[in-house]
Structure formats: structure tokens, C-alpha cells
C-alpha positions in Angstrom: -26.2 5.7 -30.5 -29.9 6.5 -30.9 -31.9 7.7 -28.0 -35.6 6.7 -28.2 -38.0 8.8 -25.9 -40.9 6.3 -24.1 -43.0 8.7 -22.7 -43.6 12.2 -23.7 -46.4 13.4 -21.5 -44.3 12.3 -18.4 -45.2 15.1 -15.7 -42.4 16.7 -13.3 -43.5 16.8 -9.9 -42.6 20.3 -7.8 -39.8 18.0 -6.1 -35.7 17.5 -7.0 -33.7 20.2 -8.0 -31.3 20.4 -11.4 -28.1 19.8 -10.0 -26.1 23.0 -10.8 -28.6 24.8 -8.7 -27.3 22.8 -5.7 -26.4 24.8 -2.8 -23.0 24.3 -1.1 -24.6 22.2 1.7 -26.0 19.6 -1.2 -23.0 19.7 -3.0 -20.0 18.3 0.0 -23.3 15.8 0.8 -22.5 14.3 -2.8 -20.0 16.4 -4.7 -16.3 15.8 -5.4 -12.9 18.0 -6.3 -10.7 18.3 -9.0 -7.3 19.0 -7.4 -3.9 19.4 -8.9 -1.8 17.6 -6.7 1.3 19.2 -4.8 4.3 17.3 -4.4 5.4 16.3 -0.7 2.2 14.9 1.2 0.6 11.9 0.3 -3.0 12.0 -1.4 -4.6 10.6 2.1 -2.8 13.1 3.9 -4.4 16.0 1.1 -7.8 14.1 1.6 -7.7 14.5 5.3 -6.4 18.3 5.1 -9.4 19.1 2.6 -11.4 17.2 4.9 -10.8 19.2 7.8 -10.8 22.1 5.8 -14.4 21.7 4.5 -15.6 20.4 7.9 -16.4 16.7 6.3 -16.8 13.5 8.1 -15.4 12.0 5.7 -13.5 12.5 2.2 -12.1 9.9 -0.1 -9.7 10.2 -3.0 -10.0 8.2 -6.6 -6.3 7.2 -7.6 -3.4 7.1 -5.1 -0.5 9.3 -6.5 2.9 9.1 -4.5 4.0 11.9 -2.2 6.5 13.3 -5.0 4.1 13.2 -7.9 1.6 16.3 -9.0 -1.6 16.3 -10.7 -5.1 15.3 -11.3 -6.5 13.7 -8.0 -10.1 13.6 -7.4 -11.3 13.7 -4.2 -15.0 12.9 -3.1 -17.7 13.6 -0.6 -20.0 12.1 0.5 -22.2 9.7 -1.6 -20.2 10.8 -4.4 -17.7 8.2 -2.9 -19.8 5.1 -3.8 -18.3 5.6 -7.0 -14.6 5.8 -6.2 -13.8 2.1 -7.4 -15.3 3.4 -11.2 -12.7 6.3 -11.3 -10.1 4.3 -9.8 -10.8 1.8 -13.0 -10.3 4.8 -15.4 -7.7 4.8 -17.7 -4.8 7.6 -16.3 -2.0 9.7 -18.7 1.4 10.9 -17.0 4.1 12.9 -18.2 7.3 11.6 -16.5 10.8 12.8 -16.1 13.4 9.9 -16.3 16.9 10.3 -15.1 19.8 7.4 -16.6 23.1 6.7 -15.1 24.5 6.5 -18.6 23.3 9.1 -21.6 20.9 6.6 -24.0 20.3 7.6 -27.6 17.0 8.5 -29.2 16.9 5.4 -30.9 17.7 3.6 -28.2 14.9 4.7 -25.9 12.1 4.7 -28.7 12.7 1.6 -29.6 12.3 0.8 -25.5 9.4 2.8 -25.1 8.0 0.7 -28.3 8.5 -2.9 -26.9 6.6 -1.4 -23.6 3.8 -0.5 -25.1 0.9 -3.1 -25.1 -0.1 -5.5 -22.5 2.8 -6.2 -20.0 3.4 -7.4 -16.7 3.5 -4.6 -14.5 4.8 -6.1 -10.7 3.6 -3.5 -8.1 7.1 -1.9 -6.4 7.7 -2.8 -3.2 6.9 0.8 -1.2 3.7 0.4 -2.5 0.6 -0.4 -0.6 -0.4 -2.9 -2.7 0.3 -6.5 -2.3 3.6 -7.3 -5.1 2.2 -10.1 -7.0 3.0 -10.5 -11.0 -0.2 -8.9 -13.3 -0.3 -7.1 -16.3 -1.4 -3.6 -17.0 -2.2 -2.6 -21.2 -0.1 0.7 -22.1 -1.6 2.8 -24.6 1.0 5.3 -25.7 4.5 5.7 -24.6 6.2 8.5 -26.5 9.4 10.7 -26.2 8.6 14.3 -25.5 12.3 15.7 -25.0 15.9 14.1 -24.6 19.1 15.7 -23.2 21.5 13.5 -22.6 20.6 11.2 -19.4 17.4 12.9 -19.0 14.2 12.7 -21.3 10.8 13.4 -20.7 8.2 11.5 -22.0 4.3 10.5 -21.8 2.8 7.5 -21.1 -0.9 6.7 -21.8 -2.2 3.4 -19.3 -4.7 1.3 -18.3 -5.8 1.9 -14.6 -3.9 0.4 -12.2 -0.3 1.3 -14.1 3.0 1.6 -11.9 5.2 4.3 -13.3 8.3 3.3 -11.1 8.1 0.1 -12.4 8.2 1.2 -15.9 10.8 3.0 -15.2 12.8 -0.4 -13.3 12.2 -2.4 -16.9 13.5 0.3 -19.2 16.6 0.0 -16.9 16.8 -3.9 -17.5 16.7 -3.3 -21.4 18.6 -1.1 -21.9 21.3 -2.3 -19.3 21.7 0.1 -17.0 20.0 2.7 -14.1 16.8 4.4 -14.7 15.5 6.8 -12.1 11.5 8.1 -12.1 12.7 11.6 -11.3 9.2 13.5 -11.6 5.4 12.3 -12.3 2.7 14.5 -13.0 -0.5 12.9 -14.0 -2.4 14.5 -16.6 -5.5 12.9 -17.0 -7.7 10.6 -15.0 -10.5 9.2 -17.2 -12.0 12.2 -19.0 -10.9 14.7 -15.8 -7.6 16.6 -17.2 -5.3 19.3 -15.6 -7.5 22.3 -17.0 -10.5 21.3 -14.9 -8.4 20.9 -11.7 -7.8 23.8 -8.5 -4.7 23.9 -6.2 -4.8 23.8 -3.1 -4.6 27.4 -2.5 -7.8 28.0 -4.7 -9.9 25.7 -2.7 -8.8 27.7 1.0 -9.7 31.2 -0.5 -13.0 29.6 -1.9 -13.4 28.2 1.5 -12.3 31.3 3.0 -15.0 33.3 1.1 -17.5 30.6 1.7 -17.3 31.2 5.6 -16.1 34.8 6.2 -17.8 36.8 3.5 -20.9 34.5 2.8 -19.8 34.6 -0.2 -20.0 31.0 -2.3 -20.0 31.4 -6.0 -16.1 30.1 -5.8 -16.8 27.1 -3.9 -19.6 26.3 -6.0 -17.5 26.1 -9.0 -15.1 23.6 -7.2 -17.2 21.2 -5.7 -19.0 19.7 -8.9 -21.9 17.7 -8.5 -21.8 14.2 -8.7 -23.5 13.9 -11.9 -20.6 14.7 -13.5 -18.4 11.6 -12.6 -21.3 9.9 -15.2 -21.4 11.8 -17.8 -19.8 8.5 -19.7 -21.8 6.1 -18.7 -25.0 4.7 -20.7 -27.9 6.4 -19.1 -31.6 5.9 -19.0 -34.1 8.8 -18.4 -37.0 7.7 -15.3 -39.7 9.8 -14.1 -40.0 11.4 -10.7 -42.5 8.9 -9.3 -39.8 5.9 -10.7 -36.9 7.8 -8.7 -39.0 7.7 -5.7 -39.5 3.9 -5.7 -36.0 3.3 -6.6 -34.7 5.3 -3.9 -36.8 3.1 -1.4 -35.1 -0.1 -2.9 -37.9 -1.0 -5.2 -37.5 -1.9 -8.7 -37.8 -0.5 -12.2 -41.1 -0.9 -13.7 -41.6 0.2 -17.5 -43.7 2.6 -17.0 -41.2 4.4 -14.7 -39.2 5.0 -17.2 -39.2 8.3 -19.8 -36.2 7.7 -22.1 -33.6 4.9 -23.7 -31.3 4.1 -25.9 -31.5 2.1 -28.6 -28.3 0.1 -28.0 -29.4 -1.0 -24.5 -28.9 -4.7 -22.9 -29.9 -7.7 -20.9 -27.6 -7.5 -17.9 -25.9 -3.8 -18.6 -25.4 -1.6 -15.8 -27.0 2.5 -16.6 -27.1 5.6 -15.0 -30.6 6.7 -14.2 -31.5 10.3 -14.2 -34.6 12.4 -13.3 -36.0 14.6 -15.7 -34.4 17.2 -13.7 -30.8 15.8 -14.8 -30.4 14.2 -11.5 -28.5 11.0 -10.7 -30.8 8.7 -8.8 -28.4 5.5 -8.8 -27.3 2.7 -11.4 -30.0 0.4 -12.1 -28.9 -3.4 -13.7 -31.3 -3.8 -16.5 -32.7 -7.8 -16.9 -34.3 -6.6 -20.3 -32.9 -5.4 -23.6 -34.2 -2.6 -25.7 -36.7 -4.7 -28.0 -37.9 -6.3 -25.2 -38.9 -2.6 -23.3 -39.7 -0.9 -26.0 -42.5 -3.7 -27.3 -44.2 -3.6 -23.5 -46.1 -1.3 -21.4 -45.6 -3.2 -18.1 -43.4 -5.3 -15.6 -40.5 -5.1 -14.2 -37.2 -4.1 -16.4 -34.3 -3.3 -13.7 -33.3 -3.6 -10.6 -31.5 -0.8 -8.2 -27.7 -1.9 -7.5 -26.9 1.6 -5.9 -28.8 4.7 -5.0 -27.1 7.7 -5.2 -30.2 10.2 -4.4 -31.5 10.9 -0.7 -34.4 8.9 0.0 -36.7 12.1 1.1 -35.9 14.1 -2.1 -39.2 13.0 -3.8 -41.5 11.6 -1.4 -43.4 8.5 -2.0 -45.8 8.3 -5.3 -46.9 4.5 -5.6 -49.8 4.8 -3.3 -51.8 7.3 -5.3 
């Protein structure tokens, strides 16, 4: 994808600030975690503990994982939660440890983990929160890691949304007999893997040497800004004056705006950031590229949710 630049003499104003430069105050205002879940407590109870820990009013997670599963679980602060429902929508991998009450070959459960892979119907279990009603869920890759007798290990590569224990219930009714989900770790959650995660542990001493020793280079490398949860999405480049109006609810006029890409459409939903790398919110564009890049005026998007604090860059369509 080509990216077309609109306006090279666009000027920075003094205002905004390039968002690894963020203090730790601006980053829990907008920022989110990368925590490796520990079995035991469920992820609302780790939100709340973190919470507390950080002195947050509020702190939301992106993915439930079950009090006996592990891994990736992001959690987020402040505005940075607006955009919980996109990572909940991101596609998740697991590594899972199965336990069968009789000992399966390794033909037998690759040809299993074969016939569910694809689209299937994956029926919520009934401890979960969620409301049991028949849907389908697409599965990516389900491949054998290790067998040994009645227990194999395997990974399983799914669409958002994906119940492992009920996986786990349908390779029982193929093959004829019990299969237990003995452990779940989840590996990945969109493009967020175990490697980028802290523990638990990690983010007290950071905290700890955030408050007793004024000391917050560790926290600042946990907390990420929110920028980051975007980093995948198609993005358009608007000038300082542009984040101002669309911070105050006003729309996106072409001159506002610095930098494109050439695949852009009618209707698509972007990113907008500053010059400064900033996120200001995602704008729905009502023209395509062709359309913007053949004019010099009018309207070309609308704000559908700010992400930036209104007084950030102060108010530049009056001059």
C-alpha cells in the first residue's frame, strides 16, 4: 500500500507531545498493560487488583480468560478502553493441554483436530458469562504439539470469540469418549504475544519504584501508550490545527489533513494521527482517495471517536 503525502509544508504547532515521551500520569490517562496471566483469579479480579494497585478509577480488560488459564491479557486505562471491543474482535492463539479418559492414537486425534478446523459451531459452555445460544467461530490451525498416551498438547489458532472447553467437549463426541481441557495458556491476542507481556510481580516492583524511589523508567515501559493498540489499522496523517477541530466534534476538512493512502475508501473507518505520532480518534471517511486527492476543500470525514484530550491543542479555526 502506497502512502501519498498531501501537504508538505504542513507546520507543527509548539503543542502535543510524541507519545513515548509521555509521562506516567499521561500514560494510566490512556495507556494499557500487557500481562501474562496467573492461574487462580479471574481476569476482573486481576483488573481490579491492578486497579487498585495503580490508584485507577477504573481499569478494563480485552479478552476474558478463565480463572485456571495463563497468558496474554491486556488490560486498559483510561481512554485507551474505548477500544476494548476492537481487541476483543482480534483473532487469539492457545496452547492447550487435553486430558482423555481412554489413550487416542495420533491418527486418531489429527484426523479430529482436521475436521475442527474451519468454520464450526462453537455453543458457549454453560459456566460461561455469555448467553448459550448456537454460533459459529472459524478455526485457523489446530495442530498436535506432543502426545503421550491420554494426554497431548496441542495449539489452536481462532477467530475471536473461540471457546476452548467446548473444543475440547466435541473432540470427546468424535472420538467417543471423555475429553478434559486440563490447561490453557493463550499465546497471542491479535498482534500482542507472550514476549511483550509482564507478570504480575513485574508490574508491583515497577510500581513500587514508581512511588518509593521516584524512580519510573520501569513503569514506563509497561504501560504503553495507546497508539500502540493501532498500529494495524489504516491510518491517515492530519495536521495540528485538524486534531484541534476534531477533538471539539467538528469534522474533517481536506485541508486538515497531511498524509493518505492510496488504497483509502468511501465509508472506511482510519486511525488519525498528529504529525507528532499521536492518536487523535478514528474518523469515518464519506470520500475515497481519488475523490481527496483531486480537491483542495470540503468536508472528507467525520469523527466517530476521539481519543485525544480536548485541551491538548487549543483551538486554531478562528485565526
Amino acid at each position: 500500500m502506497a502512502r501519498v503525502t498531501l501537504d508538505d509544508n504542513s507546520k507543527s504547532s509548539p503543542h502535543g507531545i510524541n507519545p513515548e515521551a509521555m509521562t506516567i500520569e499521561q500514560r494510566l490517562s490512556s495507556g494499557f498493560i500487557l500481562l501474562d496471566k496467573p492461574p487462580g483469579p479471574t481476569s476482573h479480579q486481576i483488573a481490579s487488583w491492578v486497579r487498585d494497585l495503580l490508584g485507577l478509577d477504573r481499569l478494563g480488560h480485552g479478552g476474558t480468560l478463565d480463572p485456571f488459564a495463563t497468558g496474554v491479557l491486556p488490560l486498559m486505562a483510561g481512554k485507551s478502553m474505548k477500544l476494548t471491543k476492537g481487541i476483543l474482535k482480534t483473532n487469539k492463539s492457545y496452547i492447550a493441554v487435553l486430558k482423555f479418559s481412554e489413550a487416542p492414537s495420533t491418527h486418531e486425534l489429527e484426523t479430529v483436530m482436521t475436521n475442527l478446523t474451519g468454520r464450526i459451531y462453537n455453543v458457549p459452555p454453560e459456566i460461561s458469562a455469555v448467553k448459550v445460544q448456537v454460533r459459529t467461530r472459524r478455526i485457523f490451525k489446530f495442530e498436535l504439539i506432543e502426545h503421550n498416551e491420554r494426554e497431548a498438547i496441542a495449539r489452536i489458532s481462532c477467530e475471536a470469540g473461540t471457546y476452548i472447553r467446548t473444543i475440547a467437549r466435541d473432540m470427546g463426541l468424535i472420538l467417543g469418549y471423555g475429553v478434559e481441557l486440563k490447561e490453557l495458556r493463550r499465546e497471542n491476542s491479535g498482534r500482542f504475544s507472550l514476549a511483550d507481556c509482564v507478570t504480575l510481580q513485574e508490574i508491583a516492583d515497577a510500581v513500587w519504584l514508581w512511588k518509593e524511589c521516584d524512580n519510573p523508567n520501569a513503569l514506563s515501559k509497561i504501560i504503553h501508550p495507546t497508539e500502540k493498540l493501532l498500529l494495524d489499522k489504516p491510518y491517515i496523517i492530519v495536521k495540528d490545527s485538524a486534531a484541534s477541530a476534531l477533538c471539539h466534534g467538528a469534522p474533517l476538512l481536506r485541508p486538515g489533513l497531511v498524509e493518505i493512502d492510496e488504497t483509502l475508501s468511501n465509508g472506511q473507518e482510519v486511525a488519525a494521527f498528529t504529525t507528532k505520532n499521536e492518536i487523535v480518534g478514528i474518523v469515518k471517511m464519506n470520500k475515497d482517495f481519488s475523490e481527496i486527492s483531486s480537491s483542495e476543500n470540503g468536508e472528507i470525514g467525520k469523527p466517530v471517536m476521539i481519543l485525544m484530550e480536548q485541551e491538548r491543542y487549543p483551538p486554531q479555526w478562528n485565526k
